[in-house]
TIPA-565808 format. One record per residue (C-alpha): residue in three letters; x, y, z. Coordinates in nm, 4 decimals. Example, Ala and Ser with C-alpha at 12.3 -4.5 7.8 and 13.67 -1.06 7.14 Angstrom:
SITE residu        x        y        z
SITE    ala   1.2300  -0.4500   0.7800
SITE    ser   1.3670  -0.1060   0.7140
//
This chain:
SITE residu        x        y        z
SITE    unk   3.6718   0.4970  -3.8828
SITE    unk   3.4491   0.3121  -4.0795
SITE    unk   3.1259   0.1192  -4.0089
SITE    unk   3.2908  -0.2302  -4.0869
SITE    unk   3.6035  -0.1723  -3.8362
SITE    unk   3.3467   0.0044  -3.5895
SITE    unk   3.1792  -0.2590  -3.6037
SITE    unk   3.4127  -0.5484  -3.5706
SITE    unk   3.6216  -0.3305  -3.2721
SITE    unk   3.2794  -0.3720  -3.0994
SITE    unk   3.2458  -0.7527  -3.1284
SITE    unk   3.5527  -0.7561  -3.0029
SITE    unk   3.4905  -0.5804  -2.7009
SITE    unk   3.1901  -0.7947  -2.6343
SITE    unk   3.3807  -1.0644  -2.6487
SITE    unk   3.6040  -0.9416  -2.3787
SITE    unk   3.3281  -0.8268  -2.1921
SITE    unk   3.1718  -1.1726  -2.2194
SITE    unk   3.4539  -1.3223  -2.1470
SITE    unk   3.5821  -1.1190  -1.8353
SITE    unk   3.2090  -1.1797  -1.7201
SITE    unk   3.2636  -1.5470  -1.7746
SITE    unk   3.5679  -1.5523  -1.5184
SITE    unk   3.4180  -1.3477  -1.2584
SITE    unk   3.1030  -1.5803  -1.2722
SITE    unk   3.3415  -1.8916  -1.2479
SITE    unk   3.4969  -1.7216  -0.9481
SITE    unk   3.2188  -1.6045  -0.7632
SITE    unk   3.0682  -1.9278  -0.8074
SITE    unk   3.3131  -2.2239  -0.8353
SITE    unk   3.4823  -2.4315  -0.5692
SITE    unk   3.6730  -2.1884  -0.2968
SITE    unk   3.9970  -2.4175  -0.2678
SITE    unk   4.2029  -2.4705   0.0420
SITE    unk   4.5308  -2.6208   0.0143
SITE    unk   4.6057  -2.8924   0.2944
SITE    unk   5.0239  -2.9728   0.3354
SITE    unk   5.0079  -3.2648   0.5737
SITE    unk   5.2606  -3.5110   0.6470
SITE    unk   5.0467  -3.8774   0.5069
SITE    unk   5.4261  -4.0099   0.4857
SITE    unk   5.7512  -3.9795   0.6744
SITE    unk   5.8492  -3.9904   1.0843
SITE    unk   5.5095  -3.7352   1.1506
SITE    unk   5.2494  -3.9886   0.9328
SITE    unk   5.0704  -4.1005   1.2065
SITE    unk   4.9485  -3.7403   1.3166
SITE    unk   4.8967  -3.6293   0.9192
SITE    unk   4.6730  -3.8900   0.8873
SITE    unk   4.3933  -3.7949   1.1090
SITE    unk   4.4684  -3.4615   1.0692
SITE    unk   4.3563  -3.5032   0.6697
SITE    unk   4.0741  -3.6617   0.7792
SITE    unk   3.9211  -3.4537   1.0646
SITE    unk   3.9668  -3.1541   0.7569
SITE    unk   3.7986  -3.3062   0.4964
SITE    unk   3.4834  -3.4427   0.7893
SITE    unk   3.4523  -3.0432   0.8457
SITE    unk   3.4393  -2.9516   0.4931
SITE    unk   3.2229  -3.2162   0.4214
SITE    unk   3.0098  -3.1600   0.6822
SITE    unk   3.0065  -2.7730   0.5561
SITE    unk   2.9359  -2.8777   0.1965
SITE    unk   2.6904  -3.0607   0.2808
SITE    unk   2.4820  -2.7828   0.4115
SITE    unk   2.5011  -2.6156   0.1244
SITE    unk   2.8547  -2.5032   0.1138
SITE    unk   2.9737  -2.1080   0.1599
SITE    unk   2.7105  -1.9037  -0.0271
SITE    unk   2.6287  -2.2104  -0.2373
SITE    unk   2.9758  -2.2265  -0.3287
SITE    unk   3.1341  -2.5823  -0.2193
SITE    unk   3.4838  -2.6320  -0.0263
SITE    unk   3.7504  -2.8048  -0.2410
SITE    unk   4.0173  -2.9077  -0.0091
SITE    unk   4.3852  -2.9764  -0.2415
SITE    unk   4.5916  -3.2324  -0.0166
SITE    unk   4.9161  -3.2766  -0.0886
SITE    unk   5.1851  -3.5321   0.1225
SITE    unk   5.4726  -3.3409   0.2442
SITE    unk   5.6229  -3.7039   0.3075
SITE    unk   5.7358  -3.4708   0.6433
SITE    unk   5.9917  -3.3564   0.4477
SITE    unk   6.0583  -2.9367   0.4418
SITE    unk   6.1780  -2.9202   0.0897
SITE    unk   5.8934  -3.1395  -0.0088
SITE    unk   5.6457  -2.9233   0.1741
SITE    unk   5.8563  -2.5954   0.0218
SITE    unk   5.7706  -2.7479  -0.3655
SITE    unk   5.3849  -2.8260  -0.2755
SITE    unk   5.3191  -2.5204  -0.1352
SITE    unk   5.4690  -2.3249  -0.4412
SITE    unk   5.2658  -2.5902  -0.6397
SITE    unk   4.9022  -2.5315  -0.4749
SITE    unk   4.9406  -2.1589  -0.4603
SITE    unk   5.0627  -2.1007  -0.8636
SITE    unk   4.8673  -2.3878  -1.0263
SITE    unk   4.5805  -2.4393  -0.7500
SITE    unk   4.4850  -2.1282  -0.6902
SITE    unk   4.4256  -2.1779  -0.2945
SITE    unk   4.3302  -1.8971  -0.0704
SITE    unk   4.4383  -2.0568   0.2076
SITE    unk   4.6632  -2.3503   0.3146
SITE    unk   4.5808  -2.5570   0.6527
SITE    unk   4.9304  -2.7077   0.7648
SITE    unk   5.1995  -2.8189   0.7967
SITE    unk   5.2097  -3.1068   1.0674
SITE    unk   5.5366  -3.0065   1.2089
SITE    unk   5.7283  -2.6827   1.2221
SITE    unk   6.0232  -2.7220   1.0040
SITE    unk   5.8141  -2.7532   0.7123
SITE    unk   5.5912  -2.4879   0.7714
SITE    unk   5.9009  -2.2665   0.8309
SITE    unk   6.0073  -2.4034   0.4879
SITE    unk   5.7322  -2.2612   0.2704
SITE    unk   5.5970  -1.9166   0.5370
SITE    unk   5.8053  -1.6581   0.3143
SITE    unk   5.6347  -1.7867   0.0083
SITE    unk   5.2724  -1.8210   0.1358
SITE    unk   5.3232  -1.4553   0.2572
SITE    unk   5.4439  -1.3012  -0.0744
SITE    unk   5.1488  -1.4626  -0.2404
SITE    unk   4.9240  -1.3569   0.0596
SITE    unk   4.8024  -1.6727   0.1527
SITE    unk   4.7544  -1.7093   0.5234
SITE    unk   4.8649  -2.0785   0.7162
SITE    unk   4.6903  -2.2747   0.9685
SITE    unk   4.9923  -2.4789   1.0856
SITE    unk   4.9148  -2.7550   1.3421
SITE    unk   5.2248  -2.7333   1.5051
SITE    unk   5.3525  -2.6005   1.8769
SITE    unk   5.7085  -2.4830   1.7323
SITE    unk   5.7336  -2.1718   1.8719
SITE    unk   5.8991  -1.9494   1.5624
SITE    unk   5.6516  -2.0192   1.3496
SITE    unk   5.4570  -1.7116   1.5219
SITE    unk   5.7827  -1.4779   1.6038
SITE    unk   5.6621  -1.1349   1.5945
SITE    unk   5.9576  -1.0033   1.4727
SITE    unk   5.9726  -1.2212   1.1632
SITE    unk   5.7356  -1.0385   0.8637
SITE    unk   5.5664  -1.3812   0.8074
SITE    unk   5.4065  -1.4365   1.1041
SITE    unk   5.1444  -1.1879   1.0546
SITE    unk   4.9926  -1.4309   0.7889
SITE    unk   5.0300  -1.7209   1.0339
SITE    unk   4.7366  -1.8834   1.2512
SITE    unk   4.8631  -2.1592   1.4464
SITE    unk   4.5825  -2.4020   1.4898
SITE    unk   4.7828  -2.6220   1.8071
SITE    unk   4.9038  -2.5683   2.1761
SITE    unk   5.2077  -2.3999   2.1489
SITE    unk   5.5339  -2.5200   2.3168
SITE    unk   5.5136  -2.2103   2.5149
SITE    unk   5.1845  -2.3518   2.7000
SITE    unk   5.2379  -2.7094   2.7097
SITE    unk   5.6249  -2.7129   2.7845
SITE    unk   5.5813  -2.4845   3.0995
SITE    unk   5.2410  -2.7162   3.2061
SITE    unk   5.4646  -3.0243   3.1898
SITE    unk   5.7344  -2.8543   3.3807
SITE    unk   5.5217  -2.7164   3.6415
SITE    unk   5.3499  -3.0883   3.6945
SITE    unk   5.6704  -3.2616   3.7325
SITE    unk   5.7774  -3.0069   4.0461
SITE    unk   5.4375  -3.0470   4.1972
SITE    unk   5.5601  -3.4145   4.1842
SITE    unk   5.8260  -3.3474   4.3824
SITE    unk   6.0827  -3.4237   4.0981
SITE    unk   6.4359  -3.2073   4.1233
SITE    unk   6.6810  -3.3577   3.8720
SITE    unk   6.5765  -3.3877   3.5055
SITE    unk   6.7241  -3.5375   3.1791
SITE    unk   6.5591  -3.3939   2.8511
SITE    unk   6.5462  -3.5950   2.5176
SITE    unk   6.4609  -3.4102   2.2292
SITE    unk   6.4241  -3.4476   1.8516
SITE    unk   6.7105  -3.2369   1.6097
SITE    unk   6.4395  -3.0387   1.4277
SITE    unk   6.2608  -2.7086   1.5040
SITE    unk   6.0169  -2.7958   1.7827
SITE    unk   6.2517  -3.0036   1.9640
SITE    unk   6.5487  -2.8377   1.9749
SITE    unk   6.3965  -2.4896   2.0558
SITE    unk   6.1664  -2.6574   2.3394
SITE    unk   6.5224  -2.8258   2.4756
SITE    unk   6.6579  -2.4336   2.4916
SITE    unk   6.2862  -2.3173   2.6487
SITE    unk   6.2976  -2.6500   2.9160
SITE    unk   6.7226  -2.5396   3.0321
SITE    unk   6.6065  -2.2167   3.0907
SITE    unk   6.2835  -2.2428   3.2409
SITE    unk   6.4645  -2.5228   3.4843
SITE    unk   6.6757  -2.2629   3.6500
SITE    unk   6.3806  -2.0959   3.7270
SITE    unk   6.2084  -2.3356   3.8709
SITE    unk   6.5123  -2.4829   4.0531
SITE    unk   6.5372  -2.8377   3.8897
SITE    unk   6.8921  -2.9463   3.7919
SITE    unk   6.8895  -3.0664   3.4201
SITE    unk   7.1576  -3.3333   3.4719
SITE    unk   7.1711  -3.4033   3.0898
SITE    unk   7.0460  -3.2834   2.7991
SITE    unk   7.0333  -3.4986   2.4452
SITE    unk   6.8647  -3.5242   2.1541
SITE    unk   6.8799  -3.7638   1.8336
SITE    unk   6.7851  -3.7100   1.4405
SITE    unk   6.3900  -3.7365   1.3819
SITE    unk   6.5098  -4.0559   1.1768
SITE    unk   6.7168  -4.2395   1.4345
SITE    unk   6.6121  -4.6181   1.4999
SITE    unk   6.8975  -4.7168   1.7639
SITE    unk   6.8257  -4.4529   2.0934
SITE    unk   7.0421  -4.7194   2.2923
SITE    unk   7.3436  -4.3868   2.3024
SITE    unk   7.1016  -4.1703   2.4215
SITE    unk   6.8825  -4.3792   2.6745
SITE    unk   7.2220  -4.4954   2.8510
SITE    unk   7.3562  -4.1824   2.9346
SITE    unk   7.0152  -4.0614   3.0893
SITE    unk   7.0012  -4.3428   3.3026
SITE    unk   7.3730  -4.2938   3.3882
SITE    unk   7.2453  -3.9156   3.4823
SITE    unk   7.0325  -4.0761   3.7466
SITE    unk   6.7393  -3.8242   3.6696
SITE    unk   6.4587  -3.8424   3.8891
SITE    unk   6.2450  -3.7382   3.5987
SITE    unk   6.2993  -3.7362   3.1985
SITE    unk   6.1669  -3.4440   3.0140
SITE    unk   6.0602  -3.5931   2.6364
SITE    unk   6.0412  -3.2982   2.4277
SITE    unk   5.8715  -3.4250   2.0953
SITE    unk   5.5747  -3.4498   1.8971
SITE    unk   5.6608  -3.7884   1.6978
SITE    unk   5.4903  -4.1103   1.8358
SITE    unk   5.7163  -4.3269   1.6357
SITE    unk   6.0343  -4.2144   1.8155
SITE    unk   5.8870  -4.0989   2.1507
SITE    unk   5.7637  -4.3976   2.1818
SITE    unk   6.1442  -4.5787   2.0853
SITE    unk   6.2687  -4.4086   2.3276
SITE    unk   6.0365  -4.5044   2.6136
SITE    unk   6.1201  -4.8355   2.5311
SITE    unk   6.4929  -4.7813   2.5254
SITE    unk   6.4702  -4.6582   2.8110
SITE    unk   6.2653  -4.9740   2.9842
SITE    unk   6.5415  -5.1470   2.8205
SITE    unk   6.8409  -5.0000   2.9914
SITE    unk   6.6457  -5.0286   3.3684
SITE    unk   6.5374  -4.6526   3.3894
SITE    unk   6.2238  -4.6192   3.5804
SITE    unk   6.1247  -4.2533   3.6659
SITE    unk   5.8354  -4.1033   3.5555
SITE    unk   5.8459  -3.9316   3.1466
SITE    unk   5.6531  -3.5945   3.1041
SITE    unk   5.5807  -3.5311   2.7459
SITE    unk   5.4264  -3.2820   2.5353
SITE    unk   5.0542  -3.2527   2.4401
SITE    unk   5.1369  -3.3732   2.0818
SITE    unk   5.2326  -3.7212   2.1982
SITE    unk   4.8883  -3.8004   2.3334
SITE    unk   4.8375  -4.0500   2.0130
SITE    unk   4.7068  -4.4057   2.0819
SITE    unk   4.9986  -4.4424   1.8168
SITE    unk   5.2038  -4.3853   2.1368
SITE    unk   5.0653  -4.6845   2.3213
SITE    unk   5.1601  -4.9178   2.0416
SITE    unk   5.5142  -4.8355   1.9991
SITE    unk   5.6126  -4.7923   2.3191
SITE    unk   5.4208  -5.0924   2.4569
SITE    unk   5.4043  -5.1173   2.8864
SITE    unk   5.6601  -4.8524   2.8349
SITE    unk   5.4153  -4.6500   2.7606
SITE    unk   5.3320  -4.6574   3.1386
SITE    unk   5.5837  -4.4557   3.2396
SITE    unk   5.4868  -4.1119   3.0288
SITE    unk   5.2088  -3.8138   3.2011
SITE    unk   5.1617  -3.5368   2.9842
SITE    unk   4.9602  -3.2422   2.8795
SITE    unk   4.6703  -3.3222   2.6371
SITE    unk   4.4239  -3.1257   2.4470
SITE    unk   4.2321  -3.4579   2.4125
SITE    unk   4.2206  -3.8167   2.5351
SITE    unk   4.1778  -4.0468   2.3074
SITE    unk   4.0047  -4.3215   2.4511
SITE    unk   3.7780  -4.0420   2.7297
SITE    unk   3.5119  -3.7561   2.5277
SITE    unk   3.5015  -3.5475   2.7619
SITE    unk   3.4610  -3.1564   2.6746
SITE    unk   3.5155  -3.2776   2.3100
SITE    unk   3.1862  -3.4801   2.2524
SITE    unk   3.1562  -3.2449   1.9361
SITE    unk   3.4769  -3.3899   1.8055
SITE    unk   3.3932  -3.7033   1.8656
SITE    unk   3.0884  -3.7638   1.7167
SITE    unk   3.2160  -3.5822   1.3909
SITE    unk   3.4525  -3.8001   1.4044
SITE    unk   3.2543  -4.1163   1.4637
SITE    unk   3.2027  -4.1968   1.1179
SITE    unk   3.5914  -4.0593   0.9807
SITE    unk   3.8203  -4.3075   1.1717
SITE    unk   3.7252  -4.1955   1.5568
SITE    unk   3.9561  -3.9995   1.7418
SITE    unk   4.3296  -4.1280   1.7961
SITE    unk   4.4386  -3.8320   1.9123
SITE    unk   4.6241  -3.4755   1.8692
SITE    unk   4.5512  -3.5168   1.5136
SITE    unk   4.1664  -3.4774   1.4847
SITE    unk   4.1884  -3.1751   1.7356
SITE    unk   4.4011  -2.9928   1.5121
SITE    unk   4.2602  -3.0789   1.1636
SITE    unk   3.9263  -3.0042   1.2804
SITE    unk   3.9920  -2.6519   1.4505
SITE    unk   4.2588  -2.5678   1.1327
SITE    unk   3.9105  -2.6318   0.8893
SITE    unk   3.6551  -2.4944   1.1221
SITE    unk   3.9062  -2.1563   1.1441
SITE    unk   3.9083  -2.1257   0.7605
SITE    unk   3.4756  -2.1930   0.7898
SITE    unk   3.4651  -1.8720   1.0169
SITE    unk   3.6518  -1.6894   0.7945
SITE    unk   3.4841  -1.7393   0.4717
SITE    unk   3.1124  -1.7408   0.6262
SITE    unk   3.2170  -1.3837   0.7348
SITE    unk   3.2468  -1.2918   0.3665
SITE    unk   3.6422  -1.3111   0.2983
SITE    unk   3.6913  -1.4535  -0.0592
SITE    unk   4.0765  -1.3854  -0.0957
SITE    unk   4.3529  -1.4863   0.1317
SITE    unk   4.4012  -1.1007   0.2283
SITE    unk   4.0280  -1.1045   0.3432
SITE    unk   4.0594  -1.4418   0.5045
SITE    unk   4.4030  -1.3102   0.7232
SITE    unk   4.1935  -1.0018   0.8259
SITE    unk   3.9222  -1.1711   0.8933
SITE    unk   4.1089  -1.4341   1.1533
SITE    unk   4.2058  -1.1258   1.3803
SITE    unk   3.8600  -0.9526   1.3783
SITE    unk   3.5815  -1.2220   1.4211
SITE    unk   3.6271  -1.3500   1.8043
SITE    unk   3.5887  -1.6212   1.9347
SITE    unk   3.5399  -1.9467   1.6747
SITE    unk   3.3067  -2.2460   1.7751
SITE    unk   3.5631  -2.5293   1.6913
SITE    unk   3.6464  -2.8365   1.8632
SITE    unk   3.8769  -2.7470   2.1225
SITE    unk   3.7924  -2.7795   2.5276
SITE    unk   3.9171  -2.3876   2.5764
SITE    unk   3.8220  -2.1213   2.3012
SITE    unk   4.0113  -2.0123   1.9904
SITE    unk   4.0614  -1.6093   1.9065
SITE    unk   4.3115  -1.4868   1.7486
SITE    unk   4.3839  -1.0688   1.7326
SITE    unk   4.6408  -0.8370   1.5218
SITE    unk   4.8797  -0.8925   1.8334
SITE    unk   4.8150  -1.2834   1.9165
SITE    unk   4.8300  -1.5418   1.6359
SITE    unk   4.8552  -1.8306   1.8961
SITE    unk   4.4932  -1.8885   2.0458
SITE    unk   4.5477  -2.1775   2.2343
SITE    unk   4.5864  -2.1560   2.6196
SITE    unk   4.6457  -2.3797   2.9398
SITE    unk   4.2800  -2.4046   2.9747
SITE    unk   4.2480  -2.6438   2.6821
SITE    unk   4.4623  -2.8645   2.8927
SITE    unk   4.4044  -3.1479   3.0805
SITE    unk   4.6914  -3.4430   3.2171
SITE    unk   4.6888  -3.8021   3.0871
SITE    unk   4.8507  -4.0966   3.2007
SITE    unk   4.8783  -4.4822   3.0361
SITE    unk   4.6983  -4.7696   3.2767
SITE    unk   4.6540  -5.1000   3.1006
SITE    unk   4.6543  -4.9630   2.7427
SITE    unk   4.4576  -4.6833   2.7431
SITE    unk   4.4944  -4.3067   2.8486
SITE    unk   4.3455  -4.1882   3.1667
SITE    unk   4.2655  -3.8639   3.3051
SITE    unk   4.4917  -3.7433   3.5995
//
C-alpha cells in the first residue's frame, strides 16, 4: 500500500473517529428526553391537563437545579386526544423519531394498552397514570416494562366497597364506562359483592362518549338500589350521570373511584355532586399530607385534583431513576425495581420490585365527600 492511500485510509478513520466521538459527546451531554402521551383532548382532557402540567413543574423544578449530571430534562408531549389509536401512532412517533428513554402516560388504560407491546420491543419502560388493572398482568410479557404511577382499581374499588357496607348499604346498582377500566372494575365490583354479601340489583354501563344517560339512570332507580357503585375515572360523564340521576328522583348515596376526585366533578355534576363519597389520593380544596404537592403546584395551576398527584409522582419516578445513573430505558426499568422507596408526592410511599409494578396502597387513601361545593374529608 502506498504512502498516499495510507495516508488518506487514515484521514478517513479520523474522521470516523471524530465523528463517532462527536455522537457520544452529544449523547452524554444533550437533553435526556422523556416522552409524555397525555390525553389534552377527548372525554379524559380534564385529568391530562394537570397531569402535563404537574410533569413539566417537576422537570422544571429538576432543571433548574442543574438538571441530571448537567444534562437538562426535555419532556416531548404529545395529545393522545384520549384516543388508543392516536396514542398507538405517538408513541411509535416519540420512540423512532424522538428518541425517548422513557414515556410517562397514558391517562387512561385503553391507550396505554394500545401502544405497551411497542414500548416493550423498543425497551422503553411506561409510567401510566391509570388504575386499569391489565395494564400490570403478570402474565402478559409487557408488564415487566410497566410502572403504574396511580391507585390501582384493585385498591380503590375494594376501599369503596368496603365503605359502602360499613354504611350499612345491601343492594347496589353499578354504572360503568365501556372501556378498559370500567368494564373490568364492573367484573371486579360483581364478584367482590358476593363476597361481601351485597346484592348487585343491576349492572350497566354506557360508551365513554354518551351525552343522554337518561336509559341508564332510569333503570337504576327502577332497581331501587340502596347504593350506586360509579365505576369511572371521567369527570365529564361521572358527573352526567350524577345529574341524571338527580333528574330521575334517585337519592342514595354514589361511591366512586379515587380518579373522580376532580373539582371538574363539582362543576358538571352541580348539587348532584352531593350525593358521591369516594376514595381519594388527594383533596383538592384540603393539603393535607400533600403540602409538597401543593406548593409545587402553587405557581402551575394549583391542584384540581387526581391529575397533579399522578403527573408529579410519574416525573419524580423517572428523576429517581436517572439520578441513580440509568441513561437508557433498559437501565431506567432496572433501576425502578432496585432503588426503594421514591420521595414523590403521594400521602403513602411509592416502591416498586421485580414482582410488584403497582406501588400504590390503601394507605395513600383517604374518603371525600361534596358539602357546599367543595370536597371534605370524611
Amino acid at each position: 500500500m502506498n504512502i498516499k492511500r495510507r495516508t488518506a485510509l487514515a484521514s478517513v478513520a479520523g474522521l470516523y473517529a471524530l465523528s463517532a466521538f462527536t455522537l457520544a459527546s452529544a449523547q452524554s451531554s444533550g437533553p435526556i428526553k422523556v416522552g409524555a402521551l397525555i390525553a389534552l383532548s377527548g372525554p379524559a382532557a380534564a385529568y391530562g391537563a394537570e397531569e402535563r402540567r404537574a410533569i413539566e413543574a417537576v422537570f422544571n423544578q429538576v432543571n433548574a437545579q442543574g438538571g441530571i449530571g448537567g444534562r437538562k430534562i426535555e419532556v416531548v408531549v404529545r395529545d393522545t386526544k384520549t384516543n388508543p389509536t392516536e396514542a398507538a401512532r405517538l408513541a411509535n412517533q416519540v420512540i423512532a423519531d424522538d428518541k425517548v428513554i422513557a414515556i410517562i402516560g397514558a391517562t387512561t388504560g385503553s391507550e396505554t394498552l394500545a401502544f405497551a407491546d411497542v414500548a416493550m420491543r423498543a425497551q422503553v419502560p411506561l409510567f401510566p397514570m391509570v388504575g386499569t388493572p391489565s395494564v400490570t398482568d403478570p402474565e402478559k410479557p409487557y408488564s415487566k416494562w410497566v410502572f403504574r404511577m396511580s391507585v390501582p382499581l384493585s385498591t380503590d374499588l375494594p376501599a369503596s366497597m368496603h365503605r359502602m357496607v360499613k354504611d350499612g348499604k345491601k343492594r347496589m346498582a353499578i354504572f360503568s364506562e365501556e372501556d378498559a377500566y370500567g368494564q373490568q372494575g364492573a367484573a371486579m365490583a360483581v364478584e367482590l359483592a358476593k363476597k361481601l354479601g351485597v346484592e348487585v340489583v343491576e349492572n350497566i354501563s354506557a360508551p365513554k362518549t354518551a351525552t343522554d344517560l337518561t336509559t341508564q339512570a332510569t333503570k337504576i332507580r327502577n332497581a331501587n338500589p340502596d347504593a350506586v357503585l360509579l365505576v369511572t375515572a371521567s369527570t365529564g360523564s361521572g358527573g352526567a350521570f350524577l345529574r341524571k340521576l338527580q333528574q330521575v328522583g334517585l337519592n342514595v348515596p354514589v361511591y366512586g373511584m379515587a380518579g373522580i376526585v376532580q373539582k371538574q366533578i363539582i362543576t358538571s355534576g352541580g348539587t348532584a355532586a352531593e350525593m358521591l363519597i369516594a376514595p381519594a389520593l388527594v383533596n383538592p380544596d384540603e393539603a393535607g399530607p400533600l403540602k409538597e404537592l401543593f406548593a409545587l403546584m402553587k405557581d402551575n395551576g394549583g391542584v384540581d385534583g387526581f391529575g397533579a398527584v399522578l403527573g408529579a409522582n410519574a416525573a419524580a419516578g423517572v428523576v429517581a431513576a436517572l439520578k441513580s445513573g440509568a441513561t437508557t430505558g433498559a437501565q431506567v426499568r432496572d433501576a425502578m425495581e432496585k432503588i426503594g422507596s421514591i420521595k414523590g408526592y403521594a400521602a403513602g410511599p411509592i416502591k416498586y420490585s421485580p414482582t410488584d409494578h403497582d406501588s400504590w396502597g390503601p394507605e395513600t387513601l383517604i374518603f371525600v365527600t361534596v358539602r357546599d361545593g367543595k370536597f371534605k374529608n370524611l
